[in-house]
C-alpha positions in Angstrom: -11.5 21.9 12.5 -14.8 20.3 11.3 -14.6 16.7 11.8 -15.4 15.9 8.1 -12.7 18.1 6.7 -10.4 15.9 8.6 -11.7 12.4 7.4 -11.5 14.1 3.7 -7.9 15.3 4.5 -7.4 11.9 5.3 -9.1 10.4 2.3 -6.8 12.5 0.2 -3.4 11.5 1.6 -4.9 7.8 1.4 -5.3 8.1 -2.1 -2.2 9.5 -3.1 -0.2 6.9 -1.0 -2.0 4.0 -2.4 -1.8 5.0 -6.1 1.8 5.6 -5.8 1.9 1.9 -6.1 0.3 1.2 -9.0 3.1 2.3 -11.2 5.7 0.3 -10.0 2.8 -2.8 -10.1 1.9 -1.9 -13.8 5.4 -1.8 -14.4 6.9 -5.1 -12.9 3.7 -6.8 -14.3 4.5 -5.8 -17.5 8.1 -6.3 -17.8 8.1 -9.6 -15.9 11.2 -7.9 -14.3 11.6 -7.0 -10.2 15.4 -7.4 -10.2 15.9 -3.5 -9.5 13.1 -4.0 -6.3 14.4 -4.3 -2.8 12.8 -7.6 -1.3 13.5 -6.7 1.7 12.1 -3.1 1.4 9.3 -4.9 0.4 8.8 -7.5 3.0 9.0 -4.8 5.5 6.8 -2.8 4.0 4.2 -5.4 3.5 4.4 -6.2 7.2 4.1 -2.4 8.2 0.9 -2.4 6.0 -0.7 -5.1 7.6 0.2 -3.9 11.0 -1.5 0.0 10.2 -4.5 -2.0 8.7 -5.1 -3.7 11.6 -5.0 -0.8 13.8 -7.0 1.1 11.7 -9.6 -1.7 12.1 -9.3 -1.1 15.6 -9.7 2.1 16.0 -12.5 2.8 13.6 -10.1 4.5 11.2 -11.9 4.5 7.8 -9.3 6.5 5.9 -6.6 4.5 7.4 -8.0 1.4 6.5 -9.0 1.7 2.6 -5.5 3.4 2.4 -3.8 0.4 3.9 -6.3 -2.5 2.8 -5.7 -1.3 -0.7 -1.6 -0.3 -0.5 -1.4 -3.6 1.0 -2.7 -5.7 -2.1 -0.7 -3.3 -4.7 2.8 -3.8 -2.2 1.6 -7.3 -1.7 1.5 -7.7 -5.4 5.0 -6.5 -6.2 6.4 -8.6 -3.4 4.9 -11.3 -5.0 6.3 -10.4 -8.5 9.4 -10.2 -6.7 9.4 -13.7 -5.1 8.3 -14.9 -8.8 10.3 -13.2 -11.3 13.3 -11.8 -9.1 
C-alpha cells in the first residue's frame, strides 16, 4: 500500500480518537460536574497517553504523535476537572 495512504489512514483514526474527547471536556467544563468520571480510568489513561506520545516521538510517528499530544491535553483536562470539581 502506498506509503501516504497509510500516514492518512493514520491521520484519520487520530482524529477520531482525539475528538472523542472533546465532548466529555465541553461537558464537565460546563457543568462544573466530574462525579460520574472514573479517576482512575483517567489517571491511567493519561499515563498511557504520555507513554504512546513518547514513543511516537521516538519513532518518527507523526500520526501517532498529534493523536496523542492532542488526546493527552483533552484527557489531561478532564483529569484535572476531576481532581477539581470531583
Amino acid at each position: 500500500m502506498d506509503p501516504s495512504v497509510i500516514k492518512l489512514i493514520g491521520f484519520a483514526a487520530a482524529t477520531c480518537t482525539t475528538v472523542a474527547y472533546a465532548p466529555q471536556a465541553i461537558k464537565v467544563w460546563k457543568t462544573r460536574s466530574a462525579r460520574d468520571i472514573s479517576l482512575g480510568m483517567f489517571l491511567i489513561m493519561v499515563l498511557g497517553l504520555a507513554l504512546w506520545l513518547v514513543y511516537g516521538l521516538l519513532s518518527g510517528d507523526a500520526p501517532l504523535v498529534a493523536a496523542n499530544a492532542i488526546t493527552m491535553v483533552l484527557a489531561g483536562g478532564i483529569l484535572l476537572m476531576k481532581l477539581k470539581y470531583g
